[in-house]
KOLDOGU-167131 format. One record per residue (C-alpha): x, y negated, z; residue number from 0. Coordinates in pm, whole numbers, plus 50000, padded with zeros to 5 digits. Example, Ala and Ser with C-alpha at 12.3 -4.5 7.8 and 13.67 -1.06 7.14 Angstrom:
{x: 51230&y: 50450&z: 50780&seq: 0}
{x: 51367&y: 50106&z: 50714&seq: 1}
// end
This chain:
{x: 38287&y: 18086&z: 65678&seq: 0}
{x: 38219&y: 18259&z: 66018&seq: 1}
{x: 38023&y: 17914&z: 66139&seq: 2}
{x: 37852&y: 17924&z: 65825&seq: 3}
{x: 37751&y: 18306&z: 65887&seq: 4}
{x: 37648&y: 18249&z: 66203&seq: 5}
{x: 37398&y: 17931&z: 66149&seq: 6}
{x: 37220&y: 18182&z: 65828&seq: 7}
{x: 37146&y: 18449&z: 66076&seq: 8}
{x: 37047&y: 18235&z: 66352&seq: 9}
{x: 36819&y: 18043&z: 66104&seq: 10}
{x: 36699&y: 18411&z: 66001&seq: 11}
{x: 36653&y: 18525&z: 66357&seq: 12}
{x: 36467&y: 18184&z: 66433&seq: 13}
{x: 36196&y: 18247&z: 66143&seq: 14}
{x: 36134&y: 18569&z: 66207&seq: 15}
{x: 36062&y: 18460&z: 66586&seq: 16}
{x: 35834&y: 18252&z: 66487&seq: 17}
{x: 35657&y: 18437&z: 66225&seq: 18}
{x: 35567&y: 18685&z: 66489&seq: 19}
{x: 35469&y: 18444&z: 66754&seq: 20}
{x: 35246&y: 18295&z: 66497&seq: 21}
{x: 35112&y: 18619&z: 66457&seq: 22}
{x: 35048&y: 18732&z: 66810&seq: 23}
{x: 34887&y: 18359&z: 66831&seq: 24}
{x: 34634&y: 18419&z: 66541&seq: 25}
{x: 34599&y: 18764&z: 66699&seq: 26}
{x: 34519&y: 18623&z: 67036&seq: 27}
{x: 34314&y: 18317&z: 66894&seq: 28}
{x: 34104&y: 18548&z: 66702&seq: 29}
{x: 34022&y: 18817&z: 67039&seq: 30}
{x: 33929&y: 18450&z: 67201&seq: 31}
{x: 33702&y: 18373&z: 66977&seq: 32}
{x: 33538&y: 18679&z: 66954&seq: 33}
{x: 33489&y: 18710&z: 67335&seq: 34}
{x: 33368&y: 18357&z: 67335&seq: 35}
{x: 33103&y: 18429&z: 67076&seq: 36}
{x: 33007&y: 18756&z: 67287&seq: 37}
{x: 33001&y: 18541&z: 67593&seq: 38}
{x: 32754&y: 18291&z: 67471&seq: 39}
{x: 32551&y: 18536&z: 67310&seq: 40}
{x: 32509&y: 18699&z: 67685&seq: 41}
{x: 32436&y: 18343&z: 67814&seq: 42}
{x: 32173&y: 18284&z: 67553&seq: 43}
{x: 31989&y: 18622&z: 67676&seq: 44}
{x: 32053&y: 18611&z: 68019&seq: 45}
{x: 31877&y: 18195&z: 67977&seq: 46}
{x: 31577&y: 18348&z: 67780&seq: 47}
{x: 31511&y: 18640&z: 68094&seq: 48}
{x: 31575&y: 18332&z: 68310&seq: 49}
{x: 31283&y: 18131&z: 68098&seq: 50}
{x: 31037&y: 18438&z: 68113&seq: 51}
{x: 31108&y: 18498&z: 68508&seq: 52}
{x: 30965&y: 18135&z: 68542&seq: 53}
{x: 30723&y: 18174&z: 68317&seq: 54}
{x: 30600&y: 18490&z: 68531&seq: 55}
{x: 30669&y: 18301&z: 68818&seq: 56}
{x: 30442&y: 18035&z: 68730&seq: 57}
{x: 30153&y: 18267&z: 68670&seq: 58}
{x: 30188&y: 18478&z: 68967&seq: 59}
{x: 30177&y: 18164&z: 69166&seq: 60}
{x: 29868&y: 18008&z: 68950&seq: 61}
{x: 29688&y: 18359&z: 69022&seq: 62}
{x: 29769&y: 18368&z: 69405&seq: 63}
{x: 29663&y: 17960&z: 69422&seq: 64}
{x: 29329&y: 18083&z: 69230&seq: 65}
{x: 29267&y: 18385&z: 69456&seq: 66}
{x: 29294&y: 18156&z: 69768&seq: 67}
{x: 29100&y: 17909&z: 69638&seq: 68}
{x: 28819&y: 18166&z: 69587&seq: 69}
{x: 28799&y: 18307&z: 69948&seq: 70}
// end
């Protein structure tokens, strides 16, 4: 009876561990995702200021090649 006792509560002990590790995992999985999702939404901005700096870039240096070329 005792072994029998014991193995139940262990089995009970052992499903509620892993009901809240499953928990703090979906809990965790869920903060990663929404980190990731902020990250590449910062990496998609900070690659469209990247695009317009060359874009400027490009035009500055067009406008200093044309002013040379003038003189």
């Amino acid at each position: 009876m005792i072994v029998l006792t014991t193995v139940s509560l262990n089995k009970i002990m052992m499903e509620s561990r892993n009901r809240k590790l499953s928990e703090y995992l979906n809990e965790y999985l869920s903060q990663f995702r929404i980190t990731k999702e902020k990250y590449e939404e910062e990496l998609q901005e900070q690659n469209d200021y990247i695009i317009e700096l060359e874009k400027n870039n490009k035009t500055l240096t067009d406008y200093i090649k044309k002013s040379k070329s003038k003189k």
